[in-house]
C-alpha positions in Angstrom: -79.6 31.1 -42.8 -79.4 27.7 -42.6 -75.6 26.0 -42.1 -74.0 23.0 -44.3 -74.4 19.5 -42.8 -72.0 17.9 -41.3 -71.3 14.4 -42.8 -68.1 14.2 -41.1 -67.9 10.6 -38.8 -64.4 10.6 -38.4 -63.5 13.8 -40.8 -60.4 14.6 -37.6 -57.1 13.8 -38.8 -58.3 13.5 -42.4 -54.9 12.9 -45.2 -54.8 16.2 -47.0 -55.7 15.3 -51.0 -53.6 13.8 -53.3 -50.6 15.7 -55.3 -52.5 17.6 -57.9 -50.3 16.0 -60.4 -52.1 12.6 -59.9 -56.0 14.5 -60.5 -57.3 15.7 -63.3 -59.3 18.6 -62.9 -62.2 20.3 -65.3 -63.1 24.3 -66.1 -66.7 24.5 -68.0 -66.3 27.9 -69.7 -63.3 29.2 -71.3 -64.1 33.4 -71.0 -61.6 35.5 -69.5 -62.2 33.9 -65.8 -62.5 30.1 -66.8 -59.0 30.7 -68.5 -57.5 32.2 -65.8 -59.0 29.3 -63.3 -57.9 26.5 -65.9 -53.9 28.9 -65.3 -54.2 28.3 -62.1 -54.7 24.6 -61.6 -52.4 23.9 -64.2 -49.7 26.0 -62.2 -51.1 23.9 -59.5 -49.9 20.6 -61.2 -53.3 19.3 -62.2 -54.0 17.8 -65.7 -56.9 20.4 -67.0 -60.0 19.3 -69.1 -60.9 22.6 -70.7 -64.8 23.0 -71.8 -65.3 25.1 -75.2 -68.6 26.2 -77.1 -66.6 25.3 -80.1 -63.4 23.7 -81.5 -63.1 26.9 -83.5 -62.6 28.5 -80.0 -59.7 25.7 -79.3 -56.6 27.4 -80.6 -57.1 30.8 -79.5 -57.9 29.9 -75.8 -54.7 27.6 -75.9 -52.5 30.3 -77.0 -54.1 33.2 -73.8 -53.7 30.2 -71.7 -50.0 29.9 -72.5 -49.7 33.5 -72.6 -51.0 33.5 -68.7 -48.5 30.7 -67.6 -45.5 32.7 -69.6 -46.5 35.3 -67.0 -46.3 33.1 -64.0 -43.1 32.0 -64.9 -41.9 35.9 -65.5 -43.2 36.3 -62.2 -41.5 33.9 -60.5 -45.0 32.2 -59.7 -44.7 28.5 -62.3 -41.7 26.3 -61.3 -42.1 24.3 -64.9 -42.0 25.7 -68.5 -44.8 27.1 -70.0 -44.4 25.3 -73.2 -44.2 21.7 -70.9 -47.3 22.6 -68.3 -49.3 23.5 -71.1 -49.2 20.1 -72.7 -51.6 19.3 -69.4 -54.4 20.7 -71.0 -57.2 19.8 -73.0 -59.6 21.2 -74.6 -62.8 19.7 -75.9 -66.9 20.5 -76.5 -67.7 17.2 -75.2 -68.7 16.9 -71.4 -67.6 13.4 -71.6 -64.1 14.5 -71.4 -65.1 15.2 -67.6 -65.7 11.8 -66.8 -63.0 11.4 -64.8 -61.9 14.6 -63.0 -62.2 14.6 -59.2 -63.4 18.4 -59.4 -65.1 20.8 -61.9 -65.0 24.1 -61.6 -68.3 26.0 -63.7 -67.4 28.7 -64.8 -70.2 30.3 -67.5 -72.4 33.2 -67.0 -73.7 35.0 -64.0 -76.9 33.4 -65.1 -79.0 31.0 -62.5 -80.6 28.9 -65.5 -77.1 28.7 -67.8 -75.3 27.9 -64.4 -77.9 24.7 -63.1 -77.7 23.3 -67.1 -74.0 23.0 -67.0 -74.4 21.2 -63.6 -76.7 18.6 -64.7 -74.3 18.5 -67.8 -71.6 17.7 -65.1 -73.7 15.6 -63.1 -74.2 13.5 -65.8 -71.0 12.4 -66.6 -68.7 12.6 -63.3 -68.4 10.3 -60.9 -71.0 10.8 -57.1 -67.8 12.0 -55.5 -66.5 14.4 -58.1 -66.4 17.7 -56.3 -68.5 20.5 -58.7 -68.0 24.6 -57.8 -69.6 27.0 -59.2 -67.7 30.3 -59.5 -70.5 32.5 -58.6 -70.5 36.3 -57.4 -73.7 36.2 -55.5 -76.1 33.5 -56.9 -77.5 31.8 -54.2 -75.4 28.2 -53.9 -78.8 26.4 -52.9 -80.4 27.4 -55.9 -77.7 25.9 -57.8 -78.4 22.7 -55.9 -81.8 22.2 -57.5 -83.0 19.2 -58.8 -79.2 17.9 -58.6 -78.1 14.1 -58.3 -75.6 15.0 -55.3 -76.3 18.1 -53.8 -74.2 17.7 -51.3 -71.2 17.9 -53.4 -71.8 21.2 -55.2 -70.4 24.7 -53.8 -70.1 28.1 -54.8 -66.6 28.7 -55.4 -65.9 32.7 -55.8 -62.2 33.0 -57.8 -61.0 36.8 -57.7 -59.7 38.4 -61.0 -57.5 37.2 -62.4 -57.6 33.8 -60.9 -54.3 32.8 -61.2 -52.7 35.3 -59.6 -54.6 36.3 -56.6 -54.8 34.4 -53.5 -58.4 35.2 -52.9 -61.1 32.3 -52.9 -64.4 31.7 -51.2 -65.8 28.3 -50.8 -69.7 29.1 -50.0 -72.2 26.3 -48.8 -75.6 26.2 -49.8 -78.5 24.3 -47.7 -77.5 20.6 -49.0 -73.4 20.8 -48.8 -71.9 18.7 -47.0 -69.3 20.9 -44.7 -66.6 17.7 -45.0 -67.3 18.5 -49.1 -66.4 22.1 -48.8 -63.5 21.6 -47.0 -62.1 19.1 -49.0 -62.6 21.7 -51.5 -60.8 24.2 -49.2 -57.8 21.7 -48.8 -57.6 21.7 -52.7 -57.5 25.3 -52.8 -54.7 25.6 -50.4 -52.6 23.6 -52.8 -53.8 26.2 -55.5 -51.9 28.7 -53.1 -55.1 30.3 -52.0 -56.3 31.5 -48.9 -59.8 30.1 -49.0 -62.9 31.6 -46.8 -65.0 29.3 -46.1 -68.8 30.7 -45.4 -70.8 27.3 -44.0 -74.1 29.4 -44.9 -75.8 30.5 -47.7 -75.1 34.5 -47.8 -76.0 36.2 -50.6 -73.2 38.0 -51.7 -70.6 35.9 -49.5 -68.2 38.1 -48.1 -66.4 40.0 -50.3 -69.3 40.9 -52.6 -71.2 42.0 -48.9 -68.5 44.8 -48.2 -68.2 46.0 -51.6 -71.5 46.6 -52.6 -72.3 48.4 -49.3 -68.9 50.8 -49.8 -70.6 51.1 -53.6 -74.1 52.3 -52.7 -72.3 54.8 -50.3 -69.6 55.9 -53.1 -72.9 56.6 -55.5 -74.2 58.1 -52.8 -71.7 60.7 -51.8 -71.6 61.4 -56.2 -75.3 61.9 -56.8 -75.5 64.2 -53.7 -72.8 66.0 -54.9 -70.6 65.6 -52.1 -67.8 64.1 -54.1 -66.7 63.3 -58.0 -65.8 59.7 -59.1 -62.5 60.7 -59.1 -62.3 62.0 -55.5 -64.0 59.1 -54.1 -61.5 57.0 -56.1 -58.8 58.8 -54.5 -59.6 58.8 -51.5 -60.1 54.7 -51.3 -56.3 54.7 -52.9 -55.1 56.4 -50.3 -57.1 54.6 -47.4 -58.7 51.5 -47.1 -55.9 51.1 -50.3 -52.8 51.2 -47.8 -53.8 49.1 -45.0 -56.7 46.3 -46.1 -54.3 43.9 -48.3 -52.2 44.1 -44.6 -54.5 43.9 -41.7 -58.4 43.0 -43.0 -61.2 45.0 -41.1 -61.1 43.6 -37.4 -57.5 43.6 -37.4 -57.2 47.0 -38.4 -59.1 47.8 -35.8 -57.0 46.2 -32.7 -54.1 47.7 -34.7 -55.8 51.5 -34.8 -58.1 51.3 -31.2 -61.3 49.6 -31.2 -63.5 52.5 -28.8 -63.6 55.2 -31.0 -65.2 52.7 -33.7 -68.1 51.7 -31.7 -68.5 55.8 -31.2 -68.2 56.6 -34.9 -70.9 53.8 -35.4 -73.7 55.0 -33.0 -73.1 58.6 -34.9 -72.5 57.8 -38.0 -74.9 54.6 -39.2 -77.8 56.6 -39.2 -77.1 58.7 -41.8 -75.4 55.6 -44.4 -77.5 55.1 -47.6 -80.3 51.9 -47.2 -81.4 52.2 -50.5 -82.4 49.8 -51.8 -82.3 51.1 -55.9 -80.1 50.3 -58.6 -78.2 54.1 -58.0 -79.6 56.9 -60.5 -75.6 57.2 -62.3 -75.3 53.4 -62.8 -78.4 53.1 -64.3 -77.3 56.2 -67.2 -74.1 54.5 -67.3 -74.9 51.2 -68.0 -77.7 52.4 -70.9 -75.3 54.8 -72.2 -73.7 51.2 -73.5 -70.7 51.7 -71.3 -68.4 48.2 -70.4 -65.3 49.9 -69.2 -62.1 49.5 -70.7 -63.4 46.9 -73.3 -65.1 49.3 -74.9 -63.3 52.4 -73.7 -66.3 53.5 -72.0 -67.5 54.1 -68.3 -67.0 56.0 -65.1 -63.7 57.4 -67.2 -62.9 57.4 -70.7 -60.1 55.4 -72.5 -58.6 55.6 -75.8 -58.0 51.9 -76.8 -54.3 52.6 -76.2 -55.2 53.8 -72.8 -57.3 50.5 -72.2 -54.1 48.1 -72.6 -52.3 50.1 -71.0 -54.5 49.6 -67.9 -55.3 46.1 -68.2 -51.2 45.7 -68.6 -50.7 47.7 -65.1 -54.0 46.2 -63.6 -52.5 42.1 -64.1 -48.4 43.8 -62.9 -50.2 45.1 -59.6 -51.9 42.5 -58.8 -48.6 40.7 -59.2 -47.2 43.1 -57.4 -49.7 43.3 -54.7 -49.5 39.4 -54.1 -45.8 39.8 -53.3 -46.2 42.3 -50.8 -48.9 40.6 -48.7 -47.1 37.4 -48.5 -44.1 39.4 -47.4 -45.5 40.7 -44.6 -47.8 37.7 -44.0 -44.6 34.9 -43.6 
């Protein structure tokens, strides 16, 4: 894995970036994340330049917007009004309308192709120090750089969902960043009230993506053997990892509980974890059986549609929740 370059001369002591309120700021993509993104850096102070397919699309994705900050302010989360932050924003089909933000956030489909068109879209219009992340689960970042004007300037930027509320972020590199790029990026996100990773190589998967696909294969694993149903497997990562990891991480929680007996339970135990290197057997039938989860009240579980808002209403008040409690503990 190759690391960023550093085009830092004299990057010590650099000023921290402007107030947000002085920057515009641009989301391409207005789905449920780019919404939630364009939430955040409006909370954040910034004036918003909103990409839509459509002006049709214009007037519903002002009113979730609006909807989002009333809950940051509920929340205790949006020192303004709603009805006064929202007046930030604009929407518009036109990429021109970028021309003058100091960062773009892309936010369209997990698709390689869709993603590098709507960076040469970008590219096209912003200025060579515009700052353009692409909020990617796992696409490789240097991929993404291809046959771009300024390379150097583009980043995977990884939000969690939803965006405005958690503090989550990763900022990933790929071959052409420059490192004094992403961490100008990082000092933005700071000001977002995030708590920005910053991975100076290309890893597929990043971080988060890394641990939670390898606890997934394990989880189908332990199903398809019959070891275990979703729903004790579920449990048992409520009860566990659930409790401790929003407090301590992995390495902490390991000075905290005694680091020997780890290194034991690793020499036993690694040998017998799942390599494979499949799509597993269950999330294949799943997945063809047309199942999307609560938005169509099918998957792992079954939902009535009144059973679906009522999870995506206690989903969005825990992670509320959740936030408050980790930066209790972490002050």
């Amino acid at each position: 894995m190759k690391r960023a370059p550093d085009s830092r001369k004299a990057a010590k002591g650099r000023a921290a970036p402007p107030r947000p309120q002085s920057v515009p700021a641009g989301v391409v993509g207005m789905g449920l994340m780019g919404r939630s993104i364009a939430t955040c850096l409006l909370a954040a102070g910034h004036p918003v330049v909103g990409m839509t397919r459509s002006p049709s699309d214009q007037p519903v994705t002002r009113r979730r917007i609006h909807a989002l900050l009333r809950g940051m302010k509920r929340e205790g989360l949006l020192a303004g009004e709603p009805s006064v932050v929202i007046k930030r924003l604009r929407l518009s089909e036109d990429f021109s309308a970028l021309s003058d933000c100091a960062i773009v956030v892309e936010s369209g489909p997990e698709d390689l192709t869709v993603k590098q068109e709507i960076i040469q879209k970008v590219e096209a219009v912003v200025s060579p120090e515009t700052l353009i992340g692409s909020n990617t689960s796992a696409l490789p970042v240097t991929e993404l750089q291809r046959d771009a004007q300024h390379p150097e300037r583009i980043m995977g930027m990884h939000w969690g969902e939803p965006a405005h509320v958690l503090p989550f972020m990763e900022i990933i590199c790929g071959n052409q960043t420059h490192l004094e790029c992403a961490e100008r990026a990082q000092q933005w996100a700071w000001r977002w009230k995030k708590e920005p990773t910053l991975l100076r190589c290309d890893t597929r998967g990043f971080v988060s993506n890394r641990f939670m696909y390898a606890m997934l294969r394990e989880a189908f694993q332990l199903v398809e053997a019959g070891c275990a149903t979703v729903e004790d497997i579920d449990r048992a990562c409520r009860t566990d990892y659930g409790y401790w990891m929003t407090f301590a991480g992995l390495f902490r929680y390991m000075d905290l509980t005694g680091i020997p007996a780890y290194m034991s339970v690793m020499r036993d135990l690694f040998p017998d974890l799942s390599c494979s290197q499949e799509v597993p057997e269950l999330m294949r039938k799943v997945v063809e059986s047309g199942a999307r989860g609560i938005e169509n009240g099918k998957g792992f579980y079954k939902y009535t549609p009144a059973q679906a808002r009522r999870w995506e209403k206690r989903f969005l008040k825990f992670s509320y929740e959740i936030r408050a409690l980790a930066r209790k503990h972490h002050e």
